[in-house]
C-alpha distance (Angstrom), angle and dihedral (degrees) to the residues before:
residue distance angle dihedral
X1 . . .
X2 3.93 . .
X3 4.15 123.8 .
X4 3.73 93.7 -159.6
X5 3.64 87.1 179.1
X6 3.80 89.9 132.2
X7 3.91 102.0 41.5
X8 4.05 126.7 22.7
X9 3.48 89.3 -131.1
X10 4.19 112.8 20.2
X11 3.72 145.6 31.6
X12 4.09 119.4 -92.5
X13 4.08 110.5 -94.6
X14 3.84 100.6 -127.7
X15 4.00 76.7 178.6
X16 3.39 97.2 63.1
X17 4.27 130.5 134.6
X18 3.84 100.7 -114.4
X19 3.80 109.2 -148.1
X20 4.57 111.8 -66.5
X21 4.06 76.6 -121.0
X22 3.76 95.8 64.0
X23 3.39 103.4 115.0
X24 3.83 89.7 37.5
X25 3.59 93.8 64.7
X26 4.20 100.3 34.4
X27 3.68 83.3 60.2
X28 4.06 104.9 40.5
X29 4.36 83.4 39.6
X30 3.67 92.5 49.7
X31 4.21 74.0 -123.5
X32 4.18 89.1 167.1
X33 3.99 84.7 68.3
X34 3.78 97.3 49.6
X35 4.14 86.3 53.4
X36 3.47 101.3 44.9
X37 3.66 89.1 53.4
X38 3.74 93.1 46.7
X39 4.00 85.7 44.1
X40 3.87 101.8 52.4
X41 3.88 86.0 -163.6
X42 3.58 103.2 -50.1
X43 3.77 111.3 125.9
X44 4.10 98.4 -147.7
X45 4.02 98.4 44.6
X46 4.02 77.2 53.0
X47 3.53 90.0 54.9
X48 3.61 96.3 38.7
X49 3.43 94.3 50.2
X50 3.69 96.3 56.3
X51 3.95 100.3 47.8
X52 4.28 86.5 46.8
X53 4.08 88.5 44.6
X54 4.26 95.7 41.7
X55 3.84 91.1 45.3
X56 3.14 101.0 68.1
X57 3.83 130.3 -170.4
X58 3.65 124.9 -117.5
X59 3.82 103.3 -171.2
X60 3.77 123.7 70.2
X61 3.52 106.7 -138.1
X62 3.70 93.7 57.1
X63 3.80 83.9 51.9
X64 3.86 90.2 55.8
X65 3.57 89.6 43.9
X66 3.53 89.6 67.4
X67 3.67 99.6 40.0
X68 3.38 83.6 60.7
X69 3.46 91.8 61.0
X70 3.24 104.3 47.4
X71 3.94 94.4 45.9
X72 3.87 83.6 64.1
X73 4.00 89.6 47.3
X74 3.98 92.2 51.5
X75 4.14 84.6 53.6
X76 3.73 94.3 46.6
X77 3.58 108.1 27.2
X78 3.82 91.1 143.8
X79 3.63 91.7 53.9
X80 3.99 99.3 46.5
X81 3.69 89.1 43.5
X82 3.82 87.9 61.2
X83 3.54 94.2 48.8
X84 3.38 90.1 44.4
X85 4.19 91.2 56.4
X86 4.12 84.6 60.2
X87 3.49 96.4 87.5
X88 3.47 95.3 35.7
X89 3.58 88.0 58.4
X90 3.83 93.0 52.4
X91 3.83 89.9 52.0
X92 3.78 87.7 47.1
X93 3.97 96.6 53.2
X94 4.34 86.5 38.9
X95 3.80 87.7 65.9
X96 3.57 93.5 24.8
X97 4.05 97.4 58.0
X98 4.11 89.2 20.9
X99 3.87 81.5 -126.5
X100 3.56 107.5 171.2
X101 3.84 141.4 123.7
X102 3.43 100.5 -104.9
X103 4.34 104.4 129.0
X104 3.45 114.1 111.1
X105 4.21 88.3 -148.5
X106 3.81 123.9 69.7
X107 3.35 98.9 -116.4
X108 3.81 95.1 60.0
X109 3.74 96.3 39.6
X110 4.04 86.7 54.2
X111 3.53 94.3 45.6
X112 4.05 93.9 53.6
X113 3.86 86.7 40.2
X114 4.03 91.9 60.3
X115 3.68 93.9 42.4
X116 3.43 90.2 44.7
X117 4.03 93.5 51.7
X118 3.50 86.7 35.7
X119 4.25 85.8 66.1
X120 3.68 90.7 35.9
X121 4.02 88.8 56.5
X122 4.23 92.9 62.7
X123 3.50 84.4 53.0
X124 3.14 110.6 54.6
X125 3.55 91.9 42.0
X126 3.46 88.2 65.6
X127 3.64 90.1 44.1
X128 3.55 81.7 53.4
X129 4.32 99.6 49.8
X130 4.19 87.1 42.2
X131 4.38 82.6 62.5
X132 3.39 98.4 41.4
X133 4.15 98.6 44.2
X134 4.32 89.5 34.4
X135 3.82 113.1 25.9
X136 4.19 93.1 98.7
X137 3.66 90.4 59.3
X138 3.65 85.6 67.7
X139 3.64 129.9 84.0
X140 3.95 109.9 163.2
X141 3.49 117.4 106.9
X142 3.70 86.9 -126.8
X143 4.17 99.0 60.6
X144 3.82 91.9 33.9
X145 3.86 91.0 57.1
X146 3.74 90.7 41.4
X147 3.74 95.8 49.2
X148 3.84 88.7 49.8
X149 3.40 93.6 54.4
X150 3.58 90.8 52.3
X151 3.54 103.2 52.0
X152 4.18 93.7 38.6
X153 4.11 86.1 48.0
X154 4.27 97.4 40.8
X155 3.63 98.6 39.4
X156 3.70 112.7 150.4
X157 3.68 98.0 -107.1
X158 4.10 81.3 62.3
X159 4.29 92.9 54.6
X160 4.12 87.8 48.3
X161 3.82 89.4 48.3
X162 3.84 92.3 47.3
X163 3.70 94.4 41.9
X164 3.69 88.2 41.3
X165 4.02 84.1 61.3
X166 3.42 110.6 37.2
X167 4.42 88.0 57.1
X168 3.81 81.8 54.3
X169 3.92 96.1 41.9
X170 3.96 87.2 57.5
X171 4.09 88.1 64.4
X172 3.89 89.8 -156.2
X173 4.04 81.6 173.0
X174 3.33 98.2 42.6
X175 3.98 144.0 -101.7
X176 3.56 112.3 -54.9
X177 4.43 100.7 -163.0
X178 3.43 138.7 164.8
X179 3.98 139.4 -143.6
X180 3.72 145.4 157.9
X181 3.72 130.7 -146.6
X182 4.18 118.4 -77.1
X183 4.00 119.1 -164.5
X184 4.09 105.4 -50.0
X185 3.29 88.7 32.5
X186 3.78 86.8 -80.7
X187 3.90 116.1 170.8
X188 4.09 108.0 -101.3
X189 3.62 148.1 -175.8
X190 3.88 95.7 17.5
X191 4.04 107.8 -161.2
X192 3.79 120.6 -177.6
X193 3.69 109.0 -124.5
X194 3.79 128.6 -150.1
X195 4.50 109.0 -94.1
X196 3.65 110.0 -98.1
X197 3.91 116.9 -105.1
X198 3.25 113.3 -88.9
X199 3.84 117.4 -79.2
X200 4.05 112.8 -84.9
X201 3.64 126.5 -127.0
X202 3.66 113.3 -65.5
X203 4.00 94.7 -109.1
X204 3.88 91.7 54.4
X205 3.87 92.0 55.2
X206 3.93 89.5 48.9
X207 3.37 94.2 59.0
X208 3.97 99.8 36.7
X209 3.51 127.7 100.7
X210 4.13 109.9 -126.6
X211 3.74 130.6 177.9
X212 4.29 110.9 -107.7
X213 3.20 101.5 -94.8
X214 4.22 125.4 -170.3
X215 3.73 126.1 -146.5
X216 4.17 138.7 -175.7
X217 3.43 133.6 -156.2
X218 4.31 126.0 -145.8
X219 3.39 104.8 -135.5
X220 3.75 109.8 -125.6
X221 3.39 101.5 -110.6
X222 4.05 94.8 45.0
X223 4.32 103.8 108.1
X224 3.94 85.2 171.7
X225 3.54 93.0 54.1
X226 4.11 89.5 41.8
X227 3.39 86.5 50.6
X228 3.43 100.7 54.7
X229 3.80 88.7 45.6
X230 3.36 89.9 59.8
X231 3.28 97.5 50.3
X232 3.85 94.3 49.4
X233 3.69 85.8 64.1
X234 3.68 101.7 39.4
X235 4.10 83.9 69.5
X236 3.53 97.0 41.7
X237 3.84 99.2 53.3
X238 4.02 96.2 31.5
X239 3.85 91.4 97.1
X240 4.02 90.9 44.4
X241 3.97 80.6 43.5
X242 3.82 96.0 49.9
X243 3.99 90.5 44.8
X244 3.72 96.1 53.5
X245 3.81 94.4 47.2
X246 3.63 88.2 52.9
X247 3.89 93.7 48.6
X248 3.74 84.0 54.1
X249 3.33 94.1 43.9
X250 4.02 86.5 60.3
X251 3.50 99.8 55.7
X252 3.88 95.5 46.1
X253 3.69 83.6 55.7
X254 3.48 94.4 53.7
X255 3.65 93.9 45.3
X256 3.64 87.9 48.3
X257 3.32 91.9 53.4
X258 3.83 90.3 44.3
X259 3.95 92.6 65.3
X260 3.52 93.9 44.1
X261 3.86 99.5 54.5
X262 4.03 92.7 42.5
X263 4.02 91.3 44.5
X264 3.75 81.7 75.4
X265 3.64 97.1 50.0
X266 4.01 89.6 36.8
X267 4.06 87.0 52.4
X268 3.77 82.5 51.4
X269 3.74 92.2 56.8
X270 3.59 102.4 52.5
X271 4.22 85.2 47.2
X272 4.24 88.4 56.6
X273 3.83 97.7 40.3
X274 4.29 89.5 43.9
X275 4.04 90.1 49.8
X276 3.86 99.8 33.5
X277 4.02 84.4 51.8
X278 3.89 85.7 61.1
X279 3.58 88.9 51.4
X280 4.47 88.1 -112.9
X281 3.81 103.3 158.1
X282 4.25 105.7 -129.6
X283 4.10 123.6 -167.7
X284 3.43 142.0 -165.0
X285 3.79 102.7 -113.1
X286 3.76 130.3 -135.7
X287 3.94 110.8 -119.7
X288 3.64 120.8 -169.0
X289 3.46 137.0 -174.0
X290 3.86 121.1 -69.3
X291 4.01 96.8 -114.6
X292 3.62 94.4 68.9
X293 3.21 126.5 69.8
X294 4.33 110.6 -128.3
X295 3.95 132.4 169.5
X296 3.22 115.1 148.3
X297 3.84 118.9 147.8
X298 3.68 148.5 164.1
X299 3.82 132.3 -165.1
X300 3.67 86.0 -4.4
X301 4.48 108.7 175.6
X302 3.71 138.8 -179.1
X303 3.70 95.4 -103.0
X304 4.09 96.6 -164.0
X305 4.14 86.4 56.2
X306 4.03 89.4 51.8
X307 3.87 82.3 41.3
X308 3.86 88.6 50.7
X309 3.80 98.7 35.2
X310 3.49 91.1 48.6
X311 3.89 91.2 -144.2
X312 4.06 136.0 67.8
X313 3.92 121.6 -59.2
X314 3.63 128.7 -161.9
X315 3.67 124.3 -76.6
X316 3.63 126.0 -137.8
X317 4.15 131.1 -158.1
X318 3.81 122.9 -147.6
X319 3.94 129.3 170.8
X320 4.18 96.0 -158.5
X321 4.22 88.8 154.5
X322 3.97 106.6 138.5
X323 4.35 89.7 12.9
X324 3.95 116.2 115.1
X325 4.24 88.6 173.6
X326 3.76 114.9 62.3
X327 3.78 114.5 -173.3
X328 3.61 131.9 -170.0
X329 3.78 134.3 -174.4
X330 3.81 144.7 147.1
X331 3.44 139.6 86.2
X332 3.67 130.0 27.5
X333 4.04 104.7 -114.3
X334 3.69 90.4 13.7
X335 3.65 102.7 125.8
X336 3.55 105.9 -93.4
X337 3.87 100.4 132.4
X338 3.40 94.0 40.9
X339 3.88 94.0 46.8
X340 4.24 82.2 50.6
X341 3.67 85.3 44.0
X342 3.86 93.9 54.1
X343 4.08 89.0 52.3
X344 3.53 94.8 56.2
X345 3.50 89.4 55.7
X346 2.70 110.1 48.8
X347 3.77 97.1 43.3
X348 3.73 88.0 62.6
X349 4.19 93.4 43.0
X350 3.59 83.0 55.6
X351 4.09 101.6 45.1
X352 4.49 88.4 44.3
X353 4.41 80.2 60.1
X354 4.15 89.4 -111.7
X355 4.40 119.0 128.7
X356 3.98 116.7 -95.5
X357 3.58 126.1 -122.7
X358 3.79 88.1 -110.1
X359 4.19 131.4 105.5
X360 4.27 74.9 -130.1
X361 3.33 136.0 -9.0
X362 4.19 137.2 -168.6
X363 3.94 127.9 176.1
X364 3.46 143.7 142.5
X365 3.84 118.8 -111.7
X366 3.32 121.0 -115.1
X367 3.95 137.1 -143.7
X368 3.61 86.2 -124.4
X369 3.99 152.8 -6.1
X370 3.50 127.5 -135.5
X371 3.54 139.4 178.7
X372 4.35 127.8 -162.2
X373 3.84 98.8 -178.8
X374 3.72 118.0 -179.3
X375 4.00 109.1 -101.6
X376 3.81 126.6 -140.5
X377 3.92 114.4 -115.7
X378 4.16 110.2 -74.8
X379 3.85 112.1 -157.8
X380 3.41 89.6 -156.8
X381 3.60 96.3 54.0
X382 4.20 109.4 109.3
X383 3.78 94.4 -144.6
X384 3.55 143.1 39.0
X385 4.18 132.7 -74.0
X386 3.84 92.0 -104.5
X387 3.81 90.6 48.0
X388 3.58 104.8 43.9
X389 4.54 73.3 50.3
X390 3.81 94.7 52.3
X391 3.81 91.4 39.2
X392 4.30 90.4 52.6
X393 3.92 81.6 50.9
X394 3.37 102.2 59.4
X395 3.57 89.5 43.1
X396 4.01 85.0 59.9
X397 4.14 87.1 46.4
X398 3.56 85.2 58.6
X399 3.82 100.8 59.9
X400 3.75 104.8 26.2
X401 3.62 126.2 101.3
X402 4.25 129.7 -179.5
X403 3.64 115.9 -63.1
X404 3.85 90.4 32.8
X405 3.83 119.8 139.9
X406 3.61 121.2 -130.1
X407 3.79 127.1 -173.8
X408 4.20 116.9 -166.8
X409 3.54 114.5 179.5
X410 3.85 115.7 -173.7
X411 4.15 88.2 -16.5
X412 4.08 121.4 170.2
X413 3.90 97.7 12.9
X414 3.41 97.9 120.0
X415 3.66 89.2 95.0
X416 3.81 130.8 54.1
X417 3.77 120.2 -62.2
X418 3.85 104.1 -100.7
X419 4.05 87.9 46.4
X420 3.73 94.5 53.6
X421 3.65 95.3 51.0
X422 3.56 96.7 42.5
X423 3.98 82.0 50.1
X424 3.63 93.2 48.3
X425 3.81 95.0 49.3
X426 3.66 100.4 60.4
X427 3.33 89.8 40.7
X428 3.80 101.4 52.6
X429 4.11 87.0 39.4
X430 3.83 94.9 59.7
X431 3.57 82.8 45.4
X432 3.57 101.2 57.6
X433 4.01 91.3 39.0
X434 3.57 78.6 66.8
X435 3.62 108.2 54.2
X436 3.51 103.1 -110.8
X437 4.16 124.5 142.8
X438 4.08 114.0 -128.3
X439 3.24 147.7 -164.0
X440 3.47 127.8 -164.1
X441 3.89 135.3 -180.0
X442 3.31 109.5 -174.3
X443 4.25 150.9 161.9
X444 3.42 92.0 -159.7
X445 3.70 102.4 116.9
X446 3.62 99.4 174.9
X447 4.15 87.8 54.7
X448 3.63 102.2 43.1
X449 3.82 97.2 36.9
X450 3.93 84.2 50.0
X451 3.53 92.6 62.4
X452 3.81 91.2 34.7
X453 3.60 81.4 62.1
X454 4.18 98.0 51.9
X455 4.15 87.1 67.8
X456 3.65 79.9 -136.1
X457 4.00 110.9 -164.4
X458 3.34 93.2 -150.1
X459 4.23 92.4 52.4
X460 3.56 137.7 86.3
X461 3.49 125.9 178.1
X462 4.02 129.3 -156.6
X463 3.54 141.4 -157.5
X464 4.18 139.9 -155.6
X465 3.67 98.4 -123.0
X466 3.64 105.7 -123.4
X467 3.94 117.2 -169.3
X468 3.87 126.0 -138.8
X469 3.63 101.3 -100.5
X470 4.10 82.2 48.0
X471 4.26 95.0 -99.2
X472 3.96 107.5 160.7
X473 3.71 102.5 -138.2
X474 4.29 86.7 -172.6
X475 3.86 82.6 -132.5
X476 3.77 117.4 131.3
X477 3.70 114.2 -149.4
X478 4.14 133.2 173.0
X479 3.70 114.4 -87.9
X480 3.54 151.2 124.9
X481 3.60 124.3 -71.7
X482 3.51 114.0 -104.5
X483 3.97 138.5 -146.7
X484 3.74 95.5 -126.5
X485 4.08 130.5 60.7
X486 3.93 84.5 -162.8
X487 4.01 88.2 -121.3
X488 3.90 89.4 156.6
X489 3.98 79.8 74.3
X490 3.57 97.0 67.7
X491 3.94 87.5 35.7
X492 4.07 93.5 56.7
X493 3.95 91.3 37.4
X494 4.20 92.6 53.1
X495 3.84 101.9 31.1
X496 3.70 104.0 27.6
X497 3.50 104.8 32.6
């Protein structure tokens, strides 16, 4: 049995390399925020919920597939949550009951296996009732394939065989075997036989005709001859044995498997009911193919400062469609980063199959997303600012490939103005020659106003609106770069004030 509720077509890696940026982009994304909401506390949806966000997916029907999904989650989150507490109960009576196949002799490991399938039984059952009373509330492809499976694969003829077996598995009259002689006259190729019927009525076996059979009996007090007993058995059921811990083996994987693929739709539960509680609108975005180059969005916020603020944040709307260079400037404190910030995450929401924080969203994926975020001063740091800037790019160089995303915010001005830009410039320009996407927030005047100054088709260039008596509104509208960062704001408002 297969979930597929995370792929069409295979089970979710929990294995998986995440990206050699990882920590790179938890920390310039604020990323830890994001998971804690999505994790509520619990340790493995945290977990979950950064290996399904950090491994991103680069083809949009798989991304649909998923939305999907989780549309059908957000209308039945009582119902998925109950599914959902199935394999938590199995792990729960495992270390509960220590059940477990863990006996080196067939006896024990057949003993643990029928308890074991025994548990797994209930729950599937109720696996079983939750598809049969809730599968037409579903529509996804996802749930309606998983549902069928369920009821095709637990049918009821499937719980009377199992049943049927496990009563016999527990041999409560014994193990019925059989063997022939090996070299020495050495007992051989033991076979577990099916129990004799039940004994007839006395006046039937009177009057039938049986083969002679012979019969011992251990004395009581005989350990040698228990022993051997025991033995005898141990080889006879140790292929019955071996098969049953294997068939319970199966269903813990699945069940396993289960909790892991609906952690990330659980995580994406607790994310929509924390954010729609604030009254923060959230969308199903649009993703298109890499080639093109998409970014259209409206109402688009930084979810992990909502998260953090614990109240709505201001929205911004940008039409980016056709643009591989992204440029922001304006105002000191005017939202910039955490517009940039807001991009980022939602481009990877969107590419892991979740909602944005967005009233719509549309974008290409990318191969990759990468951040180069100025970094405070480090004392322990052997080299310069700008180094320790030029040495995080190359690292970037190193992984990146076309179609890639990069986001710089504030990048290369540790040095003086006219080196920076000149910096930034060649950088950006190899960048572009190589079809990747950026964004870039910058106070580089000389850089951005350079490109301003190209009337590049393939450019747009932003603003923080600033208004005359030096309000920031946090909105980010399309404009020309300007000279100033309006610093003598923040100098008046601190100072003079």
């Amino acid at each position: 049995m297969k979930a597929f509720l995370m792929y069409p077509d295979r089970d979710f890696d929990p294995e998986q390399e995440l990206p050699a940026n990882e920590q790179t982009l938890t920390q310039d994304l604020e990323l830890n925020t994001l998971f804690e909401a999505m994790a509520r506390g619990d340790e493995f949806l945290a977990e979950l919920a950064k290996k399904a966000v950090l491994s991103s997916l680069d083809d949009p029907d798989t991304i649909r597939y998923r939305q999907e999904i989780l549309k059908d989650c957000i209308k039945n989150p009582a119902v998925v949550r109950e599914i959902y507490r199935i394999p938590i109960d199995s792990i729960e009576n495992k270390r509960e009951h220590w059940l477990g196949i863990f006996s080196r002799y067939p006896g024990g490991i057949l003993s643990s296996a029928v308890e074991m399938l025994a548990m797994f039984v209930g729950l599937l059952k109720n696996l079983r009732k939750i598809a049969g009373e809730h599968a037409d509330g579903f529509e996804s492809e996802g749930f309606t394939r998983f549902f069928a499976m369920i009821k095709q694969e637990l049918d009821d003829a499937y719980f009377v065989t199992v049943e049927d077996h496990l009563r016999e598995l527990k041999f409560r009259e014994g193990v019925l075997l059989s063997a022939g002689l090996g070299q020495g006259n050495e007992g051989a190729d033991y076979i577990l036989r099916k129990p004799k019927e039940r004994e007839p009525h006395w006046i039937k076996r009177v009057f039938t005709n049986n083969s002679p059979a012979c019969s011992f009996t251990i004395p009581p007090r005989d350990n040698h001859g228990a022993s051997a007993l025991a033995a005898l058995k141990d080889q006879g059921i140790n292929l019955v044995a071996n098969a049953l811990a294997q068939s319970a083996d199966h269903i813990n994987d699945f069940l396993n498997m289960l909790r892991i693929e609906l952690a990330f739709y659980i995580g994406s539960l607790n994310l929509y009911e924390q954010l729609t509680q604030m009254g923060e609108p959230v969308s199903f975005p649009l993703p298109v193919v890499r080639g093109e180059r998409q970014h259209s969005l409206v109402g688009l916020y930084d979810v992990c400062l909502a998260l953090t603020m614990k109240h709505k944040v201001v929205g911004n709307d940008v039409h980016a469609d056709d643009k591989d260079l992204v440029v922001i400037t304006g105002a000191n404190q005017g939202g910039k980063s955490t517009f940039l910030r807001s991009v980022g995450l939602a481009q990877l929401m969107m590419q892991c199959g979740m909602f944005v924080p967005a009233l719509s969203f549309r974008a290409n994926v990318c191969n990759g997303l990468f951040t180069h975020y100025k970094r405070e001063e480090d004392v322990t740091m052997n080299s310069g600012k700008l180094d320790e800037e030029l040495s995080r790019m190359s690292d970037i160089v190193d992984h990146i490939a076309p179609d890639s995303m990069v986001l710089f915010n504030e990048s290369f001005a540790a040095t003086n103005e006219r080196e920076g830009s000149e910096i930034a410039r060649q950088i950006v320009s190899v960048l572009l020659e190589k079809r990747i996407k950026i964004f870039f927030v910058t106070h580089l005047y000389k850089f951005a106003h350079g490109f301003y100054d190209r009337k590049m088709a393939n450019a747009i260039f932003l603003r923080a609106e600033r208004q005359a008596d030096g309000t920031r509104t946090f909105k980010i509208i399309e404009g020309e770069p300007l000279q100033t960062s309006y610093g003598e704001d923040l100098y008046d408002r601190i100072f003079v004030a």
